[in-house]
N, C-alpha and C positions, 0 to 999 in steps of 0.2 A: 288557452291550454286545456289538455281535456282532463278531467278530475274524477275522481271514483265515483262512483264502482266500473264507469268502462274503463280507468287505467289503472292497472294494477300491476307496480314494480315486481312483484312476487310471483309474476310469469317467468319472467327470466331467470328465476333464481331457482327453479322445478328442480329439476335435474343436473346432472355432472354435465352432460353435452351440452344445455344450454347456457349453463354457466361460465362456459371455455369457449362458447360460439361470440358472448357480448365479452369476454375477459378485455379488460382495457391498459391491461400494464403485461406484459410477458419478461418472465424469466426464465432464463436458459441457463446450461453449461459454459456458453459461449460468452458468456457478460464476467465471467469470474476471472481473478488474478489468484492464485495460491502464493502465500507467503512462506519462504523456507528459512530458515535458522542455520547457518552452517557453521560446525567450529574447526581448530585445528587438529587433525591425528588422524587415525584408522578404526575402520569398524564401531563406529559409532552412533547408534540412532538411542538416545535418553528423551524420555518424556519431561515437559515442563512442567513442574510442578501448578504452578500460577495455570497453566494454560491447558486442562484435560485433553489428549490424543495430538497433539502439537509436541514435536521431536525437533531435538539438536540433529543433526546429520553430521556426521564428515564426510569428504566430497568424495570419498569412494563408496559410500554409500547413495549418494546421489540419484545413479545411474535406472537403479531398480526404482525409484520413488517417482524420478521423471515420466518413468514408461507408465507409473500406474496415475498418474495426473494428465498423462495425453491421452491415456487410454479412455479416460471418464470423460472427454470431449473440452476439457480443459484450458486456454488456447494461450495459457502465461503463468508464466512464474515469479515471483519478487524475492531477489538476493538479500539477505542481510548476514553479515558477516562477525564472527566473534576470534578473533584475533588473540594468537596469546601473546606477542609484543604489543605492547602500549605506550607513547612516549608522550610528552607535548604537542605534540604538532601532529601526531596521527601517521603518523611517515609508511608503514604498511602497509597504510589504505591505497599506496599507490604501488604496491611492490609487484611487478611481476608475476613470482610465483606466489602472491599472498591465496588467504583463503578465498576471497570472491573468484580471484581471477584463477585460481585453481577450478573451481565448483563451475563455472562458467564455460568451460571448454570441456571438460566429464560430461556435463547434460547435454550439448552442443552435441557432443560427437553418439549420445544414447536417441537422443529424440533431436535431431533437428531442427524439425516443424515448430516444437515450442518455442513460444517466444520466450526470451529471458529478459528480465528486468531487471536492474540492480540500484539497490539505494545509493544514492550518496551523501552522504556525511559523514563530519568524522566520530561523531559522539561513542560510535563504538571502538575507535580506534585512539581517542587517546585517555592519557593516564586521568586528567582531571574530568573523562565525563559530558565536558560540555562539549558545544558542533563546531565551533572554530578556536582559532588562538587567542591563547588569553594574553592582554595587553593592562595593569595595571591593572589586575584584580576583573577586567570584563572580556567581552568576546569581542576582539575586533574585527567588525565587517568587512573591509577593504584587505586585511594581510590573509585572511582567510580565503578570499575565490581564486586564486591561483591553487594554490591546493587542494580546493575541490575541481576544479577545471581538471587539473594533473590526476587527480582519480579519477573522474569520468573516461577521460582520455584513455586511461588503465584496463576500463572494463571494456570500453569497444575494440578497443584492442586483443583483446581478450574473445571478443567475439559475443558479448551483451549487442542485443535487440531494439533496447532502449533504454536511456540512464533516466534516472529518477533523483533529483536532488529535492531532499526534505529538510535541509538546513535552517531555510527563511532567512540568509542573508538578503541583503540590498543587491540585486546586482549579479547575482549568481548564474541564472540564465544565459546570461549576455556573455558572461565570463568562461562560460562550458560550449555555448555554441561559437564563440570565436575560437577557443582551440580547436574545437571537435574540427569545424570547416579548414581550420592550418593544417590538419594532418590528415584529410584526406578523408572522415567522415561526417560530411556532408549531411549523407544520405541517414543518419541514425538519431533519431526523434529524440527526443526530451519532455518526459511527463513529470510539469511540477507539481511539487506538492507547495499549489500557490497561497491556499488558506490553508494554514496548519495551525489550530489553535493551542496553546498554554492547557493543556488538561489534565484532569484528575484522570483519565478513561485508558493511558496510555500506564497503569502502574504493574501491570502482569508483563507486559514489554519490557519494564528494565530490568525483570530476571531473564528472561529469554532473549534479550540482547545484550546483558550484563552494561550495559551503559548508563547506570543512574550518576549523574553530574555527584561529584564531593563534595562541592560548596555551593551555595544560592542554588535557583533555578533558573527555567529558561524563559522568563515571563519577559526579559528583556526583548527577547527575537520573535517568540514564535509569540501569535495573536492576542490578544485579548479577547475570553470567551462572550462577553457584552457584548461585541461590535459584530454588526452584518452587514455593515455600508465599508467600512474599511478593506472587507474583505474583497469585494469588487475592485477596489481597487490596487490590492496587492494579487489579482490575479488579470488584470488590464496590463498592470506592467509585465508580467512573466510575458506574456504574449505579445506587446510589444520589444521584447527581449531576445524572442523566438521561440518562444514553448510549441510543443505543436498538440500536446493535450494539458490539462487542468486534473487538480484535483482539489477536493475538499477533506478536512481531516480534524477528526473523528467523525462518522458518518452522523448516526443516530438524532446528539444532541442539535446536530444542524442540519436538519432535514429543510428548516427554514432558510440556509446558503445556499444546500446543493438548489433550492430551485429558483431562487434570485440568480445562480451564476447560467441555470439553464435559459433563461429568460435572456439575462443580457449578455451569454457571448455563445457563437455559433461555433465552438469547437468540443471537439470531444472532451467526455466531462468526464471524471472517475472520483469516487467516493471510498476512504477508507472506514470499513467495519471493522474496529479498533479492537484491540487483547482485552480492553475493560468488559465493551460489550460481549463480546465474545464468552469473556470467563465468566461474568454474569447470570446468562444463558445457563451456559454447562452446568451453575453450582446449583441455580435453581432446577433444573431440570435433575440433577442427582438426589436431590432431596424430595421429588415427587411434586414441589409443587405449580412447577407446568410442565406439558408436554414440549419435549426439547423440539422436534422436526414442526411441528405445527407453528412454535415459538418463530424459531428461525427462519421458515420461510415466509411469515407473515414481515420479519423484517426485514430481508433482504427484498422481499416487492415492495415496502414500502420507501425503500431505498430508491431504484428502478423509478417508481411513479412519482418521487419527487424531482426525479431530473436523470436520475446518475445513469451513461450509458454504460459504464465497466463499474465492477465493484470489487474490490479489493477483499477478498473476506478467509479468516480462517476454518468457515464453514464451508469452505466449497468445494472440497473434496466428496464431504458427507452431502450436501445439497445439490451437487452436480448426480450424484448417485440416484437419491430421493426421486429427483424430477426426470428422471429416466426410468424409474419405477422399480430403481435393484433396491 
């Protein structure tokens, strides 16, 4: 190999053109999800406190927010819904006119083109907080996928792009692609969210989806932050299930999963940049002690270079902008 002074890495690094001529990771507009917040009522857009420039919507506000998300090259949206009935069993989450499935058909008929994505779970939809039914004080896995199936079903129905179940039951997959196919939508993908870790990173999220669980936590269902071999295999099964994309969640601390899952499975991979990271970011960057855009997009490509083909991020309205020079 040829060694200095004839090689010298610090050629390439001269200038802005030469630096974007060897760039070896690209990020676009076109890799981002935008995540929306939607409550019940009228004329509503409220900042999150937890969450600087991240707004509640009511789904008649929707319509204008859509257009400025497609308009920035955008190419998706993630539903999350805050319901003002709440019961046991989440019963809402599958109601017709509820709020996903309202906010769902308002962006549809404003922006077409965008794709819509909708979470499923019930954690926002029932009274105790947790993501399925509680059976002797725990969540039981088997009474709970018929009623996330029955949600799913709800939003393509609805006219959702693609369901996202973040639950982390056993089984849930399987349970949402065999309705979806009984009722005639075949053809409408399923992005799990196959590793979703137990995290501290998701705590600006349960003001913004008002779902923080009443009692215990979810360390039952969702992963154990220790384990990165586990996780391959709790995303082997969604895709033996039917998934037809992956995610990894919280992005950041498992930069080392998103690219163990790039390596061993050839499906589209998505990576959530979590409310933690997110609000993190914003506080430092409000206090001067980093630059918030240099911040951010240093992470969102390090996102990107450790595997993730789509990134799920609350920055990519502002980062979509950035990287088109507005």
């Amino acid at each position: 190999m040829t060694a200095f002074p004839q090689l010298r890495l610090r050629r390439l690094r001269r200038t802005p053109a030469l630096r974007a001529l060897v760039r070896e990771t690209s990020l676009e507009a076109g890799d981002f999800i935008y995540p929306l917040f939607v409550v019940e009522g009228s004329n509503i857009k409220q900042e999150i406190g937890a969450m600087p420039g991240i707004f509640h919507f009511s789904p008649d506000r929707l319509a204008e927010e859509a257009r400025e998300i497609a308009g920035l090259g955008i190419p998706a949206v993630m539903l999350f819904g805050l319901p003002e009935r709440k019961d046991e069993t989440g019963s809402s989450a599958w109601d017709t006119e509820g709020v996903i499935q309202t906010a769902i058909r308002t962006i549809k008929e404003a922006t077409p083109d965008l794709l819509v994505v909708t979470d499923v779970c019930l954690c926002e939809y029932t009274s105790h907080g947790h993501c399925g039914v509680i059976r002797d004080g725990c969540v039981d896995n088997d009474a709970t996928l018929p009623l996330l199936a029955k949600m799913a079903l709800s939003h393509a129905e609805a006219g959702a792009d693609i369901v996202a179940p973040s639950d982390m039951m056993d089984g849930r997959v399987k349970a949402i692609r065999d309705v979806l196919d009984g009722h005639g939508f075949e053809q409408t993908p399923i992005l799990s969210y196959a590793a979703k870790y137990a995290s501290g990173f998701f705590g600006p999220f349960r003001e913004a989806a008002q779902s923080a669980p009443q009692f215990g936590d979810r360390r039952s269902y969702q992963m154990d932050p220790a384990n990165a071999r586990q996780a391959m295999l709790e995303i082997e099964q969604d895709i033996r299930e039917g998934a037809d994309m992956i995610m990894v969640k919280p992005a950041l601390p498992y930069l080392d999963v998103i690219r163990m899952a790039r390596e061993a499975f050839n499906y589209p991979l998505a990576a959530y940049n979590v409310s933690g990271e997110y609000s993190m970011v914003k506080a430092a960057a409000q206090r001067g002690w980093i630059d918030g855009k240099t911040v951010t997009l240093e992470i969102l490509n390090a996102i990107r270079r450790a595997g993730a083909d789509i990134i799920i991020t609350y920055h990519a309205k502002e980062a979509a902008a950035w990287l088109q020079g507005k």
